[in-house]
C-alpha positions in Angstrom: 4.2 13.0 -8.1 4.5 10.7 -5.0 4.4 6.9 -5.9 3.6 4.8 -3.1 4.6 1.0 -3.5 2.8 -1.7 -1.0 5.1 -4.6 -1.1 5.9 -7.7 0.9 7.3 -10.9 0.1 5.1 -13.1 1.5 1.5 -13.6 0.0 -1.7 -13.8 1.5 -0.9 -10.5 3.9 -4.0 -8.2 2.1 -1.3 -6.3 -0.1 -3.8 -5.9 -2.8 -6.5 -4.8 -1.0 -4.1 -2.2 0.7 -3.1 -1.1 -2.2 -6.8 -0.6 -3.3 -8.3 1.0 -0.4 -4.9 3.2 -0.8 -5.5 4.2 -4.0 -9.3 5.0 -3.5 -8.4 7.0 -0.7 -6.2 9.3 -2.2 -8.4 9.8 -5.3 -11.8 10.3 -3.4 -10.5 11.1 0.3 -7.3 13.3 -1.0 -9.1 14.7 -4.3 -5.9 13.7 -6.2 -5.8 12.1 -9.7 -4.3 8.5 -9.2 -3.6 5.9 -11.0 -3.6 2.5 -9.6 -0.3 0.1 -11.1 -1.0 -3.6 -10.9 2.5 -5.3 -11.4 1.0 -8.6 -10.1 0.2 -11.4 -12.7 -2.3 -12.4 -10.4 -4.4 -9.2 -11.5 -5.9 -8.6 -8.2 -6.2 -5.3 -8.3 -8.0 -4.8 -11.3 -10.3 -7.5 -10.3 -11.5 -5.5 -6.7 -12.4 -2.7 -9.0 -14.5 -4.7 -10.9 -12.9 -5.1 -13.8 -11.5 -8.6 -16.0 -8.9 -9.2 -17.2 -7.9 -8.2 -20.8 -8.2 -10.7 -23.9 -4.9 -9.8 -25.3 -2.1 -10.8 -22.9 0.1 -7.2 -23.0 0.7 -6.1 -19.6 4.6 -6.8 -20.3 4.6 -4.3 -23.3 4.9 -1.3 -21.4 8.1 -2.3 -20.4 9.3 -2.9 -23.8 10.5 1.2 -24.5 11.0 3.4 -21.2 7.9 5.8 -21.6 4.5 6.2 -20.3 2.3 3.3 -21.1 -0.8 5.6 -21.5 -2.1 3.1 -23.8 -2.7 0.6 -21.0 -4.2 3.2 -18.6 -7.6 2.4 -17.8 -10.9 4.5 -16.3 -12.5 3.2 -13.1 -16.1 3.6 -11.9 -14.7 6.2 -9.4 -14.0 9.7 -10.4 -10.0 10.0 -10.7 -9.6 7.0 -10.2 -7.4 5.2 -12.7 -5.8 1.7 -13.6 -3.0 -0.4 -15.5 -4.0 -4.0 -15.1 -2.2 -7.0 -14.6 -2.0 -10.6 -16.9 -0.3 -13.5 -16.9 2.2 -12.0 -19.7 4.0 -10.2 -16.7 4.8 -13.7 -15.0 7.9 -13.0 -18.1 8.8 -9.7 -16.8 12.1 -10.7 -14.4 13.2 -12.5 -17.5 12.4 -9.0 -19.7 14.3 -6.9 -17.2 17.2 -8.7 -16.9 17.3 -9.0 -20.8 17.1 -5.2 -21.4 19.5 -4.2 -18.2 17.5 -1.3 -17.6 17.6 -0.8 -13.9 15.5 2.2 -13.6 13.0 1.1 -16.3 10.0 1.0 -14.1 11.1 4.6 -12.9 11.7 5.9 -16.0 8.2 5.3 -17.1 6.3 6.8 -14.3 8.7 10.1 -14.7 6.6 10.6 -18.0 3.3 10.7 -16.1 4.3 13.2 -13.2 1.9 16.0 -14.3 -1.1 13.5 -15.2 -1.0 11.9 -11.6 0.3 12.9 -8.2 -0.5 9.6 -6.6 0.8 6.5 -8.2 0.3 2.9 -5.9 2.2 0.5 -6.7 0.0 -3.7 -6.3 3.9 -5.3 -5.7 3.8 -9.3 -6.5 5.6 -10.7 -3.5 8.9 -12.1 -4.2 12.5 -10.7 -4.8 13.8 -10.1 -7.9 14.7 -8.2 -10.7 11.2 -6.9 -10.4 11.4 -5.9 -6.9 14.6 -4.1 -7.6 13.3 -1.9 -10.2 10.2 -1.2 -7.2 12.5 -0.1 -4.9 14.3 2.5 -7.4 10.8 4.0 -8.7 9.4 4.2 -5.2 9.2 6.9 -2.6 7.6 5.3 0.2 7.1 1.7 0.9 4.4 0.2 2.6 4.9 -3.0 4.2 1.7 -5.3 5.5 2.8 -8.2 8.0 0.3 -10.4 9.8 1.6 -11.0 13.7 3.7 -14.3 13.0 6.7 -15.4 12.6 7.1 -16.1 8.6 5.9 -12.4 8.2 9.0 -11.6 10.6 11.5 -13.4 8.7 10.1 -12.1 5.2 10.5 -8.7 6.7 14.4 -9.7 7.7 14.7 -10.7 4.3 13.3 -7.0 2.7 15.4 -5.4 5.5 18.7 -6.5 4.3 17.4 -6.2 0.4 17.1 -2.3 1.1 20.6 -2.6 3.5 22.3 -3.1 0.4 20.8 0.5 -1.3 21.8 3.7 0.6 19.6 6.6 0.8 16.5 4.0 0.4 12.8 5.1 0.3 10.7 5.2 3.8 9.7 2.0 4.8 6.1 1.4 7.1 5.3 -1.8 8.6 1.6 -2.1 8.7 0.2 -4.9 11.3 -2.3 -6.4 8.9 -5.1 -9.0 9.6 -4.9 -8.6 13.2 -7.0 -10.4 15.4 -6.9 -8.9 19.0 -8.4 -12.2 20.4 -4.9 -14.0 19.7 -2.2 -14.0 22.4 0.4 -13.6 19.9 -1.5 -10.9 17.8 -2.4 -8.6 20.9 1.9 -9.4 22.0 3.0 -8.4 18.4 0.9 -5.5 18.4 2.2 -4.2 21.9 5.3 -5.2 21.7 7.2 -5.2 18.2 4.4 -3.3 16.4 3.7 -0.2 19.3 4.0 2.0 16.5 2.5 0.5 13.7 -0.8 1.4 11.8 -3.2 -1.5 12.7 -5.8 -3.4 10.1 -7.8 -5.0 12.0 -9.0 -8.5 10.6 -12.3 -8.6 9.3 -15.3 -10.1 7.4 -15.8 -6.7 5.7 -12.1 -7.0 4.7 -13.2 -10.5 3.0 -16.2 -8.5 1.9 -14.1 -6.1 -0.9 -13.8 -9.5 -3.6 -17.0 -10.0 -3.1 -18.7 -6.7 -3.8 -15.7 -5.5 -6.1 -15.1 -2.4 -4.4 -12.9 -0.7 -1.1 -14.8 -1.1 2.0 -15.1 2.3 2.6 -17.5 2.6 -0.5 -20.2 0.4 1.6 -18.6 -0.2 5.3 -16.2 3.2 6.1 -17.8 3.1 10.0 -16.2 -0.4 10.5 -13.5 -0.7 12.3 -11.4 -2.2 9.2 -12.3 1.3 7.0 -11.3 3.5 10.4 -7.6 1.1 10.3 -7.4 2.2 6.5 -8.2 5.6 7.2 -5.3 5.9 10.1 -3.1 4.2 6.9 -4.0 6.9 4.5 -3.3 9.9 7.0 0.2 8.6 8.0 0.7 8.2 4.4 0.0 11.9 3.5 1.6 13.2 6.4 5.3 11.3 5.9 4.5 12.4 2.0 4.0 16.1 3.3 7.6 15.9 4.8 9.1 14.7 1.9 7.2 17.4 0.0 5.5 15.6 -2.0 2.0 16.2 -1.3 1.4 18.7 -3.6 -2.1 20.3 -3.7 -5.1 18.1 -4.3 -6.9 18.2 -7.9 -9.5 17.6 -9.6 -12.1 19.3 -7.3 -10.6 18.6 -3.4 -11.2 15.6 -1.4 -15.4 14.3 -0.7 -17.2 13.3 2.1 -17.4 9.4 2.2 -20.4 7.9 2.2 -22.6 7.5 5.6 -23.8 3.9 6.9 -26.8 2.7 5.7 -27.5 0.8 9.2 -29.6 1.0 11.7 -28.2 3.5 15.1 -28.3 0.6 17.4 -25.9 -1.6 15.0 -23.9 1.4 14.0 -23.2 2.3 18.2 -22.4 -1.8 18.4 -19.3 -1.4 15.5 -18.1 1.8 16.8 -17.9 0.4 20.5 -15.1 -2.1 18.5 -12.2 0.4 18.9 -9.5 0.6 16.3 -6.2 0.5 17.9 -4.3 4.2 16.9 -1.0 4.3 15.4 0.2 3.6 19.4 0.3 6.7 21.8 1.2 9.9 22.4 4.2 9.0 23.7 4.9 6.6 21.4 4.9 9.5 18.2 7.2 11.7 20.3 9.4 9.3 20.1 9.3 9.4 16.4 9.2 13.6 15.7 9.8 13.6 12.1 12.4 16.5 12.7 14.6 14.2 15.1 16.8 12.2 13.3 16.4 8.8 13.1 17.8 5.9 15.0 19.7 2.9 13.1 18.1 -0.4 14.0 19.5 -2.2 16.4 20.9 -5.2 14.7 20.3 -7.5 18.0 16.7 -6.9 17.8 13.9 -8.9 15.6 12.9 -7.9 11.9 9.3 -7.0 13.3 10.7 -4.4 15.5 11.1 -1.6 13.5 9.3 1.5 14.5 7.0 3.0 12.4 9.0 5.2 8.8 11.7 5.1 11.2 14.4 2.1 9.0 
């Protein structure tokens, strides 16, 4: 079992739709059985999938007793493709947590569900806490969106020194989210700070996903937003592969994602719209997973952190 939290401190940074698109892609893309974790009151994740949010508030329940809350698992419209949705009764869970003193309750509970799914993402609500703390202990990789500006920076200084305190940490990746290559600072950011960073392009199709309910590969993957996405998922799987944690794919092996529906002349228009790579070759042989990696400089900004590399 690999869980994979996406997590930042700041909002509005497309975390939830991350975590979506994440968790589509290694259910439909991967062929693994997933289960999606909404630990957001907010509920957005269950909402992008189409689905509302429960009548009875119980979210928080399934941290009462550290063991699987199957009862609160949920079936999506895609095939293995499942959910725990958020309410407003987890806006009490810092409070629960520090009541109980259970540090590793969060990890406990998704130890009890390692045979039923592989992948687990983690919909983080943005903010440090008690909550945050337990997210840190259950995770195995962290994946961190950041716009190209400076609040983004600082919230990253502030995760930085949160995971300083915790030796032998999960992986961290910085993902330049919402990027805008029209922007001075965004196109400095991403060729400065960000070389080595997956890139999600900003996008109307992005906006696109609360509208129709569903990731954008299911009815844009040839936009450049879906090809960002896509670069996301394969560094993911690859970092989880050195870990060795990818484990063999189930429930029938990965699908072919579904072809655009537009015209040739359209379609040749988007693709012309390149997608900037996870930087260069020379750029990812600086980071070989076998070499070891560098400590971060502490003279240098919070954005500059190279890719799985802090």
């Amino acid at each position: 079992m690999a869980v994979i939290a996406v997590y930042s401190m700041k909002g509005g940074v497309g975390k939830t739709t991350m975590a979506v698109d994440l968790a589509w892609r290694f259910s439909q893309v991967g062929g693994h059985e997933t289960l999606l974790y909404d630990l957001d009151p907010q509920g957005g994740a269950g909402f992008l999938l189409g689905h509302e949010e429960r009548k009875v508030q119980r979210a928080i329940s399934a941290f009462h007793h550290a063991r699987a809350p199957r009862d609160l698992i949920e079936s999506t419209k895609f095939d293995r493709l499942s959910l725990i949705g958020a309410d407003q009764s987890l806006r009490d869970l810092p409070v629960q947590l520090a009541r109980i003193g259970a540090k590793k309750r969060l990890a406990q509970m998704l130890s009890f569900m390692k045979g039923d799914y592989p992948r687990i993402v983690l919909d983080c609500p943005p903010m440090i806490n008690e909550v945050s703390e337990q997210i840190m202990e259950a995770a195995d990789l962290i994946v961190v969106p950041l716009p190209a500006s400076p609040l983004a920076a600082r919230a990253f200084g502030f995760i930085r020194n949160e995971l300083a305190k915790r030796p032998g940490h999960p992986p961290v990746l910085p993902v330049l989210s919402m990027y805008d290559q029209r922007r001075k600072l965004h196109r400095w950011v991403r060729e400065n700070a960000a070389a080595n960073w997956p890139v999600i392009p900003q996008s109307s199709h992005v906006e696109q996903v609360a509208v129709r309910r569903e990731p954008i590969a299911a009815f844009a993957n040839w936009s450049p937003a879906s090809k960002g996405f896509e670069q996301l998922h394969a560094a993911l799987e690859s970092k989880l592969a050195q870990l060795g944690l990818a484990g063999p794919p189930q429930g029938g092996g990965p699908r072919a994602l579904p072809r655009p529906e537009h015209n040739p002349a359209e379609l040749r228009a988007h693709e012309e719209s390149r997608v900037v790579p996870i930087r260069n070759a020379a750029s990812a042989r600086q980071s070989v997973p076998s070499a070891p990696a560098r400590a971060p400089s502490p003279a240098r900004d919070g954005l500059a952190r190279r890719a799985f590399s802090f």
